[in-house]
TIKE-844426 format. One record per residue: x, y, z of N, C-alpha, C, O in turn. Coordinates in steps of 0.05 Angstrom, whole numbers, plus 5000, padded with zeros to 4 digits. Atoms other than C-alpha are relative to their C-alpha. Layout:
BEGIN
XYZXYZXYZXYZ;...
END
This chain:
BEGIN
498350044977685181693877499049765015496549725017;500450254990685481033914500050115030501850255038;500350044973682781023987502049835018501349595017;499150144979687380744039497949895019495750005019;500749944978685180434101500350185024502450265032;499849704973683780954160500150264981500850474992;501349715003681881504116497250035004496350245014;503149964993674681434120498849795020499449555017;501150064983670681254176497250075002496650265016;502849905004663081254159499249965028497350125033;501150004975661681084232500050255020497950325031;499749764989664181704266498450244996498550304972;500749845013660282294266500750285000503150214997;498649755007662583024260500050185030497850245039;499049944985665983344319497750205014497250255037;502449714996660583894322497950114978496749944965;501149935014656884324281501350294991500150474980;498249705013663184914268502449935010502849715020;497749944988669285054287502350005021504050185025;499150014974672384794346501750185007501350345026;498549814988678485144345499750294995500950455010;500649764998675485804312498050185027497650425032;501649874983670685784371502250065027502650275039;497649924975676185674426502250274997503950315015;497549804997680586294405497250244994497550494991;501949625009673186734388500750064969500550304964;499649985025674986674313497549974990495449945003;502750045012670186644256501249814970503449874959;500650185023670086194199498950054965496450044965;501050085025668586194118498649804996496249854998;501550255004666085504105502049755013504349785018;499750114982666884854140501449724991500649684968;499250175016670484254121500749725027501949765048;500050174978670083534163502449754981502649664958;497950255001675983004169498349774995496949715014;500850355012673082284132500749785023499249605030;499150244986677781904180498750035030498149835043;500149884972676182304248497650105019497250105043;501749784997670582744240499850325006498050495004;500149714999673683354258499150214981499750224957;500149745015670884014239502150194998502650255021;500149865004674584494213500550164983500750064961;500149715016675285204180501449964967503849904969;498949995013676785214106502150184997502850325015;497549965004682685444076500450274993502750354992;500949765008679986154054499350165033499050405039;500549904976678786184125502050095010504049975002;497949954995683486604167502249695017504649625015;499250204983684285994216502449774977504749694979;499250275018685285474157500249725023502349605025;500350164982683484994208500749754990502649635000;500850305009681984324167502349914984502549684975;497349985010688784444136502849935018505049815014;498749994974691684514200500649695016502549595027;500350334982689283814230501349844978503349724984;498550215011691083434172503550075000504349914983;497349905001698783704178501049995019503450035022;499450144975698283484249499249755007499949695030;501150255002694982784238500149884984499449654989;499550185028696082534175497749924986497949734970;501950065000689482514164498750124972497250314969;499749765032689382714086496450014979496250154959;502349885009681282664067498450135006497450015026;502349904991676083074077497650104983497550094959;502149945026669583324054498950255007499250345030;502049764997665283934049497949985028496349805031;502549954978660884114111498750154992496750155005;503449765012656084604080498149844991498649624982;502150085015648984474059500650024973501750204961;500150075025648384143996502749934984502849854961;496350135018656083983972500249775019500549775043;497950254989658183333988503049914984503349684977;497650065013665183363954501949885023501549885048;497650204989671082983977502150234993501950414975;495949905010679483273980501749835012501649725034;496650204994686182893980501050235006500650404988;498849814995689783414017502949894989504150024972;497550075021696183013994499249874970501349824959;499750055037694482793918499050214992498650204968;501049845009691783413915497150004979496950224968;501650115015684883103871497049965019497249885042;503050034995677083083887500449725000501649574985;500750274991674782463926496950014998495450175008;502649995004668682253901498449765014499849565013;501650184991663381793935500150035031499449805039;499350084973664481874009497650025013496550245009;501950054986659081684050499850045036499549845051;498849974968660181914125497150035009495150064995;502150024980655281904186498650245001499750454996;500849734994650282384200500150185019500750065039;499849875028650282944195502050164991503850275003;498250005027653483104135500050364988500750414965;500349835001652483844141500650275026501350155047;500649924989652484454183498050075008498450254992;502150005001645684594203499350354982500250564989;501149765020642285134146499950205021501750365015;500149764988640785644202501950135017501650325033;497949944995647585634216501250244975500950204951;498849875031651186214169502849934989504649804998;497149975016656586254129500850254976499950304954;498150074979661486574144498650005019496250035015;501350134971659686404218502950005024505350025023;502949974984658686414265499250275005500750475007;500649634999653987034274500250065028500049955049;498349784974656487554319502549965003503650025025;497449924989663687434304501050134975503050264970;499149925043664187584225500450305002498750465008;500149745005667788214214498750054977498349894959;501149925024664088724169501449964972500349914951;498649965022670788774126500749654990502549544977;499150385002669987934128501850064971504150164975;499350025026671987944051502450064989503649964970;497549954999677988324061501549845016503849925012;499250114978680487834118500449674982501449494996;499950305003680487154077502049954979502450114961;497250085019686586774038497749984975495249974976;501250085028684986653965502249874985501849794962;
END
């Protein structure tokens, strides 16, 4: 997949360290996923929110990458295809003593029953 200009923005750095909008409604989160062009965080797509799905479908804003420790993968939300190489600002993670799902004290017990697949 070929990069446009204004999808990635290595200067910017990541909106937070979770969820913005899962925290503003008291939601909870699966795993974390940050906008390339923007920095926004949020909620993957397994998540009830589907947050990071959400913003690009209101911004046009079609790459993003993994926020968890240790994945740095890339997504074309429109070519549908793994973006490989992306180099964004730090950091490039949520912090490890962060959980996942997350945040703690909102994760239902039946989390597992609660997420798209």
């Amino acid at each position: 997949m070929d990069l446009l200009p204004g999808d990635v923005d290595a200067t910017v750095p990541p909106s937070g360290t979770d969820c913005a909008e899962c925290d503003e409604a008291g939601g909870w989160w699966v795993h974390l996923r940050r906008c390339a062009a923007c920095g926004h965080v949020g909620c993957c797509d397994s998540s009830p929110g589907q947050h990071a799905t959400a913003h690009w479908n209101v911004t046009g804003h079609r790459v993003m990458q993994s926020f968890e420790p240790g994945e740095d993968w890339g997504w074309s939300f429109d070519a549908e295809e793994s973006v490989d190489g992306l180099e964004l600002a730090p950091p490039t993670a949520r912090p490890e003593s962060q959980p996942a799902p997350g945040p703690a004290g909102r994760v239902p017990d039946d989390w597992r029953r609660r997420i798209h697949r």
